[in-house]
C-alpha positions in Angstrom: -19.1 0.8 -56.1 -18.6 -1.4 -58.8 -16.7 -4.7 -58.7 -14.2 -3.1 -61.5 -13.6 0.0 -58.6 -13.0 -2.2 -56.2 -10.5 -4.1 -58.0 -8.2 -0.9 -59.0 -4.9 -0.9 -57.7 -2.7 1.4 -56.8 -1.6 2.6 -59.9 -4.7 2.8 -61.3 -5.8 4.8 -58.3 -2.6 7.2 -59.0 -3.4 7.4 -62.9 -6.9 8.3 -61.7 -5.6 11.1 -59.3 -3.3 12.6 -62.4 -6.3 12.6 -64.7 -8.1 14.9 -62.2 -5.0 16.6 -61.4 -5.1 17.9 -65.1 -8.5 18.5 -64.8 -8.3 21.2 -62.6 -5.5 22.6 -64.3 -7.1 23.4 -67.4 -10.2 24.9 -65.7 -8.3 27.0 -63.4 -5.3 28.4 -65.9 -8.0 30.2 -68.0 -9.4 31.3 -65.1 -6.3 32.6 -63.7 -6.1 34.9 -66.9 -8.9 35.9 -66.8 -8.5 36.9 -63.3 -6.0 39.4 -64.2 -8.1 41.1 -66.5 -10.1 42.1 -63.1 -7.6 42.1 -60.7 -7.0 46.1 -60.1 -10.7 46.4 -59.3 -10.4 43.6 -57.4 -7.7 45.3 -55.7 -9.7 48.9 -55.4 -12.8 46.8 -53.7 -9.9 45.5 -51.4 -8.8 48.8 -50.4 -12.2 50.3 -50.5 -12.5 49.8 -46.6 -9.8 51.8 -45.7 -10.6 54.8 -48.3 -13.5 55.2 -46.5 -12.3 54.6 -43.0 -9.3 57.6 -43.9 -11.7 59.6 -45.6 -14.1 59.7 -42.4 -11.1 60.5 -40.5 -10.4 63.3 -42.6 -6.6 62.0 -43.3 -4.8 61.6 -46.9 -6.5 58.4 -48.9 -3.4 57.9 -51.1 -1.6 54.3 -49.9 2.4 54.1 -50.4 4.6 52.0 -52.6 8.2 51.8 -50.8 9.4 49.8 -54.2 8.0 49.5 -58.2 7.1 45.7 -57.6 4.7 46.3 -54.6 1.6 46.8 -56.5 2.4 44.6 -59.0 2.8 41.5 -56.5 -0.1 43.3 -54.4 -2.4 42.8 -58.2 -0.9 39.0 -58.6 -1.6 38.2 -55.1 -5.4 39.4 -55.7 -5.6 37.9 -59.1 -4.9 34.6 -57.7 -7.1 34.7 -54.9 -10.0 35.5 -56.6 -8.6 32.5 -59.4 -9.1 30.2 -55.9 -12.4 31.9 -55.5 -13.9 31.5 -58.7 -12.3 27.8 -59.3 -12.9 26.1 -56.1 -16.3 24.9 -57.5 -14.8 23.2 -60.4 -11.6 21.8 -58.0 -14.0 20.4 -55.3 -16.2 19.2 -57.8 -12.7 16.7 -59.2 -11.8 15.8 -56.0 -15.6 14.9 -55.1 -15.2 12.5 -58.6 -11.8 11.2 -57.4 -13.2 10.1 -54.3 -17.1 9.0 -54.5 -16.6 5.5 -55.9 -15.2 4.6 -52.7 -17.5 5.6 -50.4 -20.5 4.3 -48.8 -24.2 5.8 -49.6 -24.5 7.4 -46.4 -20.9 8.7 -46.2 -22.0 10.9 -49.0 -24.7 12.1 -47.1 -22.2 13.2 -44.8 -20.3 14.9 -47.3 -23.7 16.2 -48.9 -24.3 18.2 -45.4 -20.8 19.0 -44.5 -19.2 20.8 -47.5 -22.5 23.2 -48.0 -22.5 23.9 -44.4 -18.6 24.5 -44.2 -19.1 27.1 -47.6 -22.1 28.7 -45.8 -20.1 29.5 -42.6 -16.9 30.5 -44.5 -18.9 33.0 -46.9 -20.6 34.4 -43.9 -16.9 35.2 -42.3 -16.0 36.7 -45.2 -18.5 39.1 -45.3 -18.3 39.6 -41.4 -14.6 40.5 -41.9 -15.5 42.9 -44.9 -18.3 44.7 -43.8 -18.0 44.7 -40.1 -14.9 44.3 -38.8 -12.5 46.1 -41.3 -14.4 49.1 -41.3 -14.6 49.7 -37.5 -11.3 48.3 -36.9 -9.6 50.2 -39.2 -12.0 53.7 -38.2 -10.7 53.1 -34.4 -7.2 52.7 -35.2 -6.7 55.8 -37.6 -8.4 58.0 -35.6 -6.6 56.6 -32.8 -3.5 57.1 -34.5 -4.8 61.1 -35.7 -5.2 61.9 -32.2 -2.4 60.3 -30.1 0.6 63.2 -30.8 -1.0 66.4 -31.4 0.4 69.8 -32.6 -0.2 72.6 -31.1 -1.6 75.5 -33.7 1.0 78.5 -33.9 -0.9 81.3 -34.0 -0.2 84.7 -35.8 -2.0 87.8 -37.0 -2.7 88.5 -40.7 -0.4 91.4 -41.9 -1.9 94.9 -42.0 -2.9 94.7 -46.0 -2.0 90.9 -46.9 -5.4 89.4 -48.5 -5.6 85.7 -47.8 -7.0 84.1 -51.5 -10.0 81.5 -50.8 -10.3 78.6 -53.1 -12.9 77.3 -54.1 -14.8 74.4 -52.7 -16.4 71.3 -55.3 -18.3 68.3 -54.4 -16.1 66.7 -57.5 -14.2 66.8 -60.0 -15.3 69.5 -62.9 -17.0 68.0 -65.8 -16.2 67.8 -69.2 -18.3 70.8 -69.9 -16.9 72.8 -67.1 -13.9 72.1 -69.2 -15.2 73.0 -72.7 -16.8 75.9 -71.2 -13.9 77.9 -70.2 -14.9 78.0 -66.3 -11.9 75.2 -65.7 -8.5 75.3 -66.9 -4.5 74.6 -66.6 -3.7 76.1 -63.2 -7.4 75.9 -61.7 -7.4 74.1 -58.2 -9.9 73.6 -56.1 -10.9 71.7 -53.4 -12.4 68.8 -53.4 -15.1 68.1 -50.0 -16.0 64.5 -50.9 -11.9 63.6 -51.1 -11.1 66.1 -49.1 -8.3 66.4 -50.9 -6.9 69.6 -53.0 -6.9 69.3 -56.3 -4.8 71.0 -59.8 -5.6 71.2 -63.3 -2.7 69.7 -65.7 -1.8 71.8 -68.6 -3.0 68.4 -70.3 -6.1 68.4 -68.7 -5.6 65.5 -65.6 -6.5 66.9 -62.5 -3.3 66.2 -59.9 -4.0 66.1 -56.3 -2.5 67.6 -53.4 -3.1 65.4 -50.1 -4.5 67.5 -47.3 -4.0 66.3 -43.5 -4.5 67.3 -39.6 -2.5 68.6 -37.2 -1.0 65.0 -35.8 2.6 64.2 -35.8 2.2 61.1 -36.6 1.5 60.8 -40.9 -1.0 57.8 -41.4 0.5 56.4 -44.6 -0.6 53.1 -45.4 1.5 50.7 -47.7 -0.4 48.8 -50.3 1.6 45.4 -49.9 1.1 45.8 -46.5 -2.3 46.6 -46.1 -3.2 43.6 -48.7 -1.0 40.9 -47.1 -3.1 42.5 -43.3 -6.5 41.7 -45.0 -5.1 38.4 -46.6 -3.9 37.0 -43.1 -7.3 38.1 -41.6 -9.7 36.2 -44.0 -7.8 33.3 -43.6 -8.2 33.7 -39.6 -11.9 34.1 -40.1 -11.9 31.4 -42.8 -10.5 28.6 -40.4 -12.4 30.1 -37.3 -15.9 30.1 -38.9 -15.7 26.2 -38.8 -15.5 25.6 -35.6 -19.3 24.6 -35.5 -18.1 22.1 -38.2 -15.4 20.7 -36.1 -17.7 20.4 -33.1 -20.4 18.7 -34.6 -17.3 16.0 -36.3 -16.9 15.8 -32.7 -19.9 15.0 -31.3 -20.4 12.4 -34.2 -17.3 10.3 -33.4 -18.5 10.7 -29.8 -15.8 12.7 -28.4 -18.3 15.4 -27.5 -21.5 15.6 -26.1 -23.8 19.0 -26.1 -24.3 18.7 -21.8 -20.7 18.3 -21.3 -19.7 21.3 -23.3 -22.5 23.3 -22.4 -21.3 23.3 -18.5 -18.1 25.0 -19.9 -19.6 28.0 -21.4 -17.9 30.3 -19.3 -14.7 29.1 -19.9 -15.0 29.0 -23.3 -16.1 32.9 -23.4 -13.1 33.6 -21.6 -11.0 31.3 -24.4 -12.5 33.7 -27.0 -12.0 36.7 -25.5 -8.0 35.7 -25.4 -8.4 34.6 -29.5 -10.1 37.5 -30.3 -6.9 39.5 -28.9 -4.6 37.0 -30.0 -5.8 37.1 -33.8 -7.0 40.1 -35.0 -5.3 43.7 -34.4 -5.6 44.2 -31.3 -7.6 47.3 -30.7 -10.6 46.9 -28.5 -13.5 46.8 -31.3 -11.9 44.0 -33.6 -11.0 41.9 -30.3 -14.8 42.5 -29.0 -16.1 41.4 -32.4 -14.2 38.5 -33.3 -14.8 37.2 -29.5 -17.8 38.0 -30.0 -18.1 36.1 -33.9 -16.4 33.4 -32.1 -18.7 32.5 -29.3 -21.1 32.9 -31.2 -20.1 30.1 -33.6 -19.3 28.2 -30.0 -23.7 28.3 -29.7 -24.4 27.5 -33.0 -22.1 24.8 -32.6 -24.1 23.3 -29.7 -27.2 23.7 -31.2 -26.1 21.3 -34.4 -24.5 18.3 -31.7 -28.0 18.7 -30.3 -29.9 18.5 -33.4 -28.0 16.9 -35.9 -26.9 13.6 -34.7 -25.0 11.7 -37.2 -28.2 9.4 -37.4 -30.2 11.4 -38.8 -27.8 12.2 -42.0 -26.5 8.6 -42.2 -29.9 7.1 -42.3 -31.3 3.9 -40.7 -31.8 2.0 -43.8 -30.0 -1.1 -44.9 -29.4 -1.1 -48.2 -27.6 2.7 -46.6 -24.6 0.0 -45.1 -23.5 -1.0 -49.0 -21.5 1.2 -51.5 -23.4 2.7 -54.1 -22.9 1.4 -57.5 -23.5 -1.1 -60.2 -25.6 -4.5 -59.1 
């Protein structure tokens, strides 16, 4: 730190703060436009979980909109997520500028360890959440759902000379030489195995589809502002849960923790994760198994860093570690 930094007052330090303030306004605005540009697929890799989850249940795949502004807050509210995604780089990076002069050599180290390790653990949730738990979670619960109020079928003969009329069955939708050829036209319909959905042909040549479902009384409809704001709530639980070995290694460094102490209460702590795993995700036995299960295991890991990463070791022992960094 320089003798000028630590002779800045308070309103220098405030000018400082709007400086980077603007900063990261006008690297994050573009980017926020820019997000929109990508936002529906954004929005279809989103929803891509449960597509496959209602296709592999064999229900309808189409999601409801109760009102005309619920996909269009449902594609803002994914544009601006992935704007915090893709600009959090460039905001940590002004805020890490704001605050270095003021810190000591090996409180950067600190800083050096911490923010990689706390990305790490949130990117690895993420990818838990997305590939693991949505996917079974959402599986369980629609078949669940399928299965709880059945119909019985009503049964009735054919009619002496009635011919029933079998459609046809595609693994996709016709090509565009199908449709030059002549073999697909207005009126042709089909169904369609990998949707397994039915679908018509448009006098102007879209192909319309006809949702096909079981026999359960209860219609699976999902709603897409609903289904988005349901993922939305869940990363964040996972985002904040995934640093738990983070706040148990802060912890042991301030020496409110030690790794014998916490070790002896591994039992109790299972049984603590067991009731968060109910208490925060959807509450159907796989998602409350796996996030118990994600969250003791972040308890271990968690020892394992108190045991071998003592703040020591990242502070350093050397002397010249005790002074702020800056100009001699």
């Amino acid at each position: 730190m320089t003798n000028k930094d630590s002779m800045m007052s308070f309103g220098d330090h405030l000018h400082e703060l709007r400086r980077r303030l603007i900063l990261v306004m006008v690297g994050v605005v573009p980017v926020f436009f820019v997000s929109l540009f990508f936002g529906s697929q954004i929005l279809e890799f989103l929803i891509e979980p449960l597509r496959v989850a209602l296709l592999k249940a064999d229900q309808p795949q189409a999601m409801l909109a109760t009102n005309a502004l619920e996909p269009f807050i449902a594609y803002l509210k994914v544009s601006f997520a992935l704007t915090l995604l893709v600009g959090m780089p460039w905001m940590l990076i002004q805020g890490w500028f704001f605050i270095a002069p003021g810190l000591f050599l090996r409180e950067r180290r600190f800083v050096y360890f911490l923010v990689p390790l706390s990305t790490s653990l949130t990117a690895i949730g993420m990818v838990f959440l997305y590939t693991v738990l949505l996917p079974i979670s959402l599986y369980f619960l629609i078949t669940f759902n399928a299965a709880l109020v059945q119909r019985p079928a009503q049964t009735a003969p054919i009619p002496e000379g009635v011919t029933l009329p079998v459609m046809p069955v595609l693994q996709g939708v016709p090509t565009k030489a199908d449709f030059e050829s002549g073999l697909v036209g207005p009126g042709s319909w089909y169904f369609n195995e990998k949707t397994s959905q039915v679908q018509v042909v448009r006098p102007n040549g879209d192909v319309g589809t006809i949702s096909v479902r079981g026999d359960g009384l209860i219609a699976q409809e999902f709603r897409v502002g609903e289904y988005i704001g349901l993922v939305f709530l869940l990363a964040m639980v996972f985002a904040i849960s995934s640093q738990l070995p983070v706040v148990m290694l802060l912890l042991s460094w301030v020496g409110l923790l030690q790794p014998g102490f916490v070790s002896r209460y591994r039992r109790h702590v299972g049984f603590a994760c067991a009731i968060l795993g109910a208490v925060l995700t959807p509450q159907d036995p796989i998602s409350m198994i796996a996030m118990g299960g994600a969250l003791y295991l972040l308890f271990e890991f968690g020892i394992l860093l108190m045991r071998f990463v003592p703040a020591s070791r990242i502070a350093g022992e050397r002397e010249e570690d005790l002074e702020p960094d800056g100009d001699e």
